[in-house]
C-alpha positions in Angstrom: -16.0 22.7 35.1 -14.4 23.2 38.4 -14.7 19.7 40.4 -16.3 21.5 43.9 -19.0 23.4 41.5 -19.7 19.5 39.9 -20.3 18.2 43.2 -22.5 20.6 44.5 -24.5 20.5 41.2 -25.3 17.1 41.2 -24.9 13.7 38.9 -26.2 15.6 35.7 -23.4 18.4 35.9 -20.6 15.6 36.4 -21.9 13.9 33.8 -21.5 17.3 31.3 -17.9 17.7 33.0 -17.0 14.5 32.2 -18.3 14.8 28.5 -16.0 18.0 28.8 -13.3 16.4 29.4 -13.6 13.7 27.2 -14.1 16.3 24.3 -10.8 18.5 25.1 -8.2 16.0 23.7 -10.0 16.8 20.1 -10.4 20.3 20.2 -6.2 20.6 21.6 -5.1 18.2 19.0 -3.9 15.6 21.1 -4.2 12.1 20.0 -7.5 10.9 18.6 -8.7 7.6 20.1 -8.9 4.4 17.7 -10.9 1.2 18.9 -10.0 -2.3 17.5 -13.2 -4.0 16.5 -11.5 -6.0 13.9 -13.7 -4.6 11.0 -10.9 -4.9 8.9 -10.9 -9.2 8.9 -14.8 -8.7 9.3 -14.6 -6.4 5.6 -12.6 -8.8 3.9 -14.5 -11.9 5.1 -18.3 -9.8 4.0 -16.7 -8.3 0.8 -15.2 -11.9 0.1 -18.6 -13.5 0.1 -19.9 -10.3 -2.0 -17.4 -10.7 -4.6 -18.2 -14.6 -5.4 -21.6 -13.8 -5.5 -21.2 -11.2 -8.3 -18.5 -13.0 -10.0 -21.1 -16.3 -9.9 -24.0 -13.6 -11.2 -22.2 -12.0 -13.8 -21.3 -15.8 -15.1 -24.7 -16.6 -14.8 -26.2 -13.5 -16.5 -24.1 -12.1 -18.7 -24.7 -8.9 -17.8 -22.1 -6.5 -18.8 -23.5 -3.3 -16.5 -22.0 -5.8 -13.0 -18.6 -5.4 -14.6 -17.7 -2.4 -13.1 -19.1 -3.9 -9.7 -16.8 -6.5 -10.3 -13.9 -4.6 -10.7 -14.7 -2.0 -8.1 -15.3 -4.7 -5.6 -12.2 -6.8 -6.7 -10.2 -3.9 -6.9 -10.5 -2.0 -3.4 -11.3 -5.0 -0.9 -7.8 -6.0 0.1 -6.7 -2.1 -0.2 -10.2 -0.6 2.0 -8.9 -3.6 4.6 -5.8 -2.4 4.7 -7.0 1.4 5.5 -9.2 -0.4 8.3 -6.6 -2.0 9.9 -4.2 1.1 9.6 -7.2 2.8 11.1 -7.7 0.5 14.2 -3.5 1.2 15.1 -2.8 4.3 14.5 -2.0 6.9 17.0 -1.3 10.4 17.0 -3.3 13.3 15.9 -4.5 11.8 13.0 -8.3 11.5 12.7 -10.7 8.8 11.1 -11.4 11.6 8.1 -7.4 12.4 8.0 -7.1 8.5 6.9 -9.6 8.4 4.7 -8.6 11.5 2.8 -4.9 9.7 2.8 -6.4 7.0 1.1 -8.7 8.3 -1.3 -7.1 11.6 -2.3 -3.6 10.3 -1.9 -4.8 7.2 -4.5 -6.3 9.7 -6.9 -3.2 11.7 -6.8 -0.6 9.0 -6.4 -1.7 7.3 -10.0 -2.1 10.8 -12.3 1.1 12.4 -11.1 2.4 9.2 -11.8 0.6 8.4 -15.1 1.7 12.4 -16.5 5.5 11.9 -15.5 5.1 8.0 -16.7 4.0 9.3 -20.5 7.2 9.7 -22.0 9.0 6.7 -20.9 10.0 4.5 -23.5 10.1 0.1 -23.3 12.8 -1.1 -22.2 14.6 -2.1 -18.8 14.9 1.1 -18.2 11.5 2.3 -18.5 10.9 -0.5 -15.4 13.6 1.7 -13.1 11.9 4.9 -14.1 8.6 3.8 -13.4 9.7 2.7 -10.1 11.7 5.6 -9.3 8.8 8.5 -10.7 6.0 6.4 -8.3 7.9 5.9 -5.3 8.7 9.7 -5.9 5.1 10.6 -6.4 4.0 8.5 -3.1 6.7 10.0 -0.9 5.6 13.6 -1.9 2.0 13.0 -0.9 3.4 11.4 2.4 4.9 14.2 3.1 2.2 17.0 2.3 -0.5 14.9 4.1 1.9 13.8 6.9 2.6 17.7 7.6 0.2 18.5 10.7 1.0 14.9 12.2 2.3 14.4 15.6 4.3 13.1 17.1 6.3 11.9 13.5 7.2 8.6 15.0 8.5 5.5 12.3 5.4 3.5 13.3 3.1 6.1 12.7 4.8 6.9 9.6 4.9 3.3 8.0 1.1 3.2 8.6 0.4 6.2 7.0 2.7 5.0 4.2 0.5 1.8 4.5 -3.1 4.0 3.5 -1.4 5.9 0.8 0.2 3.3 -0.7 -3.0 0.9 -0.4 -5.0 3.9 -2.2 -2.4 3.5 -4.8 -2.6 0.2 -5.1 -6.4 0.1 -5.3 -6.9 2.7 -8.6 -4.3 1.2 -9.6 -6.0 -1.9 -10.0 -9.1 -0.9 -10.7 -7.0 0.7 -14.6 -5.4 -3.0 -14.7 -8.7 -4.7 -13.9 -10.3 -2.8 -16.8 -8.1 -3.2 -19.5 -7.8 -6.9 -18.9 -11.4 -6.7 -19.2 -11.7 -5.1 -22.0 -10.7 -6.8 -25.4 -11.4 -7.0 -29.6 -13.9 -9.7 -29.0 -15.6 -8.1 -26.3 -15.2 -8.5 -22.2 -13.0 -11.5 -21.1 -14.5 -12.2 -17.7 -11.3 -14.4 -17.3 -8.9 -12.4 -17.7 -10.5 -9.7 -15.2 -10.8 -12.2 -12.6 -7.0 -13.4 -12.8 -6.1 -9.7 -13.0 -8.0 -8.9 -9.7 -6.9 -11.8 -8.0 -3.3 -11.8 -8.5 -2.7 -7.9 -7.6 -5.7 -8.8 -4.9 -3.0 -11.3 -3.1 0.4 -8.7 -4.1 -1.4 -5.7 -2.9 0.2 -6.1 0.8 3.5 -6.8 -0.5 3.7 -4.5 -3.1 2.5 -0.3 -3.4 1.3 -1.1 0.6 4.9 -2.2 1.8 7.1 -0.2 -0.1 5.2 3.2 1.3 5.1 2.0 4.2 9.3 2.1 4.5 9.0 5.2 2.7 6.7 6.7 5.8 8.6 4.5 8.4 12.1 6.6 7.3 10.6 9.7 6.7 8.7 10.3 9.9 11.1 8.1 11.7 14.0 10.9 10.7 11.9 13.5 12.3 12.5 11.7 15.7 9.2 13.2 17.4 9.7 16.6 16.5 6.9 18.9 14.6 8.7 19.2 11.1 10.3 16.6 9.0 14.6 16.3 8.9 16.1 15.2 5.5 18.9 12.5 5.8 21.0 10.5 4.1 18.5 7.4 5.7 15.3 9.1 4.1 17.2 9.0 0.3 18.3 4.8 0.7 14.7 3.8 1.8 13.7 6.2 -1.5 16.5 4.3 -4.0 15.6 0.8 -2.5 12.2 1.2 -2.9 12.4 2.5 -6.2 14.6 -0.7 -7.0 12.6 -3.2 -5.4 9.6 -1.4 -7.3 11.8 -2.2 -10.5 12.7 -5.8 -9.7 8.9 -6.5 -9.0 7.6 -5.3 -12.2 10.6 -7.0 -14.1 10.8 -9.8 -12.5 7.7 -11.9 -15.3 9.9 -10.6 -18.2 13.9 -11.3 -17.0 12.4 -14.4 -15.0 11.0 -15.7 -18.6 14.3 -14.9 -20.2 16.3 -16.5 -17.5 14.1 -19.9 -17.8 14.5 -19.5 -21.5 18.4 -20.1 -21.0 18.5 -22.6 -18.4 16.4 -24.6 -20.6 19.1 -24.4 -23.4 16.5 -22.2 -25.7 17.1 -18.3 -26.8 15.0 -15.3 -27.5 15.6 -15.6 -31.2 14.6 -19.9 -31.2 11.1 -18.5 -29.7 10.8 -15.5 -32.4 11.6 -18.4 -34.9 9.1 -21.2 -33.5 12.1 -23.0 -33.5 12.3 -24.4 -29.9 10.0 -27.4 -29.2 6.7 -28.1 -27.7 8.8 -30.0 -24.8 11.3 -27.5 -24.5 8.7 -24.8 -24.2 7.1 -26.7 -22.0 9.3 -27.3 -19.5 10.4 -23.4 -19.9 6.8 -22.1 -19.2 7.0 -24.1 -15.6 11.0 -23.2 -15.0 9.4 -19.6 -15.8 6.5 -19.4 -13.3 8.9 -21.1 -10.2 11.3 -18.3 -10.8 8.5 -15.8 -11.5 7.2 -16.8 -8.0 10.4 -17.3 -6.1 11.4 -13.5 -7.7 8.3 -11.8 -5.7 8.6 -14.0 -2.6 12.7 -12.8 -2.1 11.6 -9.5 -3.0 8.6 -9.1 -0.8 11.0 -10.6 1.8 13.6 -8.2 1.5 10.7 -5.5 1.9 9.7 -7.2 4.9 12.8 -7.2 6.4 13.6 -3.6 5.5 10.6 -2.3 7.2 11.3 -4.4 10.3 15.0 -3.1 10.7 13.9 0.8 9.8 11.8 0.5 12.3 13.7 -1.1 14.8 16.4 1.3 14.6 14.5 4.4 15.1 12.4 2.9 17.9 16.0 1.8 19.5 17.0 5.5 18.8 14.0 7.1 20.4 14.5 4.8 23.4 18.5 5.9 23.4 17.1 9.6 23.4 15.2 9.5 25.9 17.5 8.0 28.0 20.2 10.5 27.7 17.7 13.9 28.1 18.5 15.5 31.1 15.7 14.9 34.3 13.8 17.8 35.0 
């Protein structure tokens, strides 16, 4: 509405012009507008409080039917924070609905692409390297499909889109380990599911969440602002040392147990045996959960510190670019 035509109209057509305005970014597909109200720390704090209450009710009761609230609940809190907060920072043209679709539908997808191409793998070491290799794959595919339309492909932006599809992931994910630990010969081991939940509860971040995240952070940092994605030499390292870290962190209990079993002067075949002693498996169980522990700490670290250099080299990059264009 032309400015001269507002002020003749009066205070109720500036108002419309101003709602005008306000509603052109949208409809241009310039960048949506994210508030931070901390509903993310708000979530986990509520859905905290909600959890220990069913966990204390399902104790109490005994009833079977709040096991799937329990494992719903247990299984999507940390992940659902982690879409909130990604929802509170990002920028761009993504929309509230885009992130929750990259969540939800990039979950659903992430875990039965995975679980087809995941069927024929064999045990072993190197069923560990192919797992990590065919979900990191899986995730990356998704980021890109989803991350199509997005603009401006910045390495931030990326990594927290990385971040939603990875914490949808993480959460079905979950919710598959949650139920089988549930689920046993002698009926449901309440136990069990609550370990279960609270262990990949506290690994979530560090784990499916992080290593998307440097997937998205290389992939849309490549692109370097421009409206279609670049393959690089960059974008296939973040993909192998992802997939390795992936491996490391699901082999870590097993070659951390063998590797406290030899320190401790015991072997594979004194175990298979029962020929190593109460003392000596003792002290082997504790040697086994330090390493265990120490194993996902270095490895979350090196994640970490991954992410932080990725993107400090593309923002340095951008910077660099836009420093050298020519002035209008």
């Amino acid at each position: 509405m032309d400015e001269a035509v507002q002020a003749r109209a009066g205070p109720g057509a500036r108002a419309l012009g101003a709602q005008e305005q306000h509603e052109k970014p949208e409809k241009h597909g310039h960048p949506h507008r994210h508030y931070h109200h901390g509903w993310w720390w708000k979530t986990l704090v509520a859905g905290l409080a909600l959890w220990i209450a069913t966990v204390a009710v399902t104790a109490l009761t005994r009833n079977g039917s709040l096991i799937s609230t329990l494992i719903l609940l247990g299984s999507f809190l940390i992940p659902f924070c982690v879409m909130l907060f990604v929802l509170e920072r990002i920028g761009g043209n993504i929309s509230t609905l885009q992130v929750i679709i990259a969540f939800f539908i990039g979950g659903i997808c992430g875990v039965l692409g995975a679980s087809l191409l995941e069927a024929k793998l064999t045990s072993g070491l190197y069923s560990y390297l192919g797992v990590g290799f065919i979900e990191e794959f899986i995730k990356a595919l998704l980021l890109v499909i989803i991350g199509w339309r997005v603009m401006p492909k910045t390495a931030g932006l990326g990594a927290l889109l990385g971040a939603t599809i990875g914490a949808g992931f993480a959460a079905f994910e979950s919710a598959g380990y949650a139920f089988n630990a549930a689920i046993t010969a002698h009926g449901v081991d309440l136990l069990r599911l609550l370990q279960t939940e609270v262990l990949r509860a506290i690994l979530a971040p560090v784990g499916h969440v992080l290593w998307t995240a440097i997937l998205g952070a290389a992939i849309f940092g490549a692109a370097r602002g421009r409206t279609h994605f670049r393959p690089t030499l960059g974008i296939l390292g973040a993909f192998v040392g992802v997939s390795l870290l992936h491996a490391l962190w699901d082999s870590s209990i097993g070659l951390t147990a063998l590797l406290a079993l030899i320190l401790t002067g015991a072997s594979v075949d004194h175990v298979d045996v029962a020929l190593i002693s109460s003392v000596t498996a003792a002290h082997a169980k504790t040697l086994a959960f330090v390493l265990f522990v120490s194993a996902l700490v270095v490895t979350a670290a090196i994640g970490l510190a991954t992410l932080w250099l990725i993107l400090r080299h593309h923002r340095h990059a951008t910077k660099n670019q836009h420093a050298s264009a020519p002035l209008a």
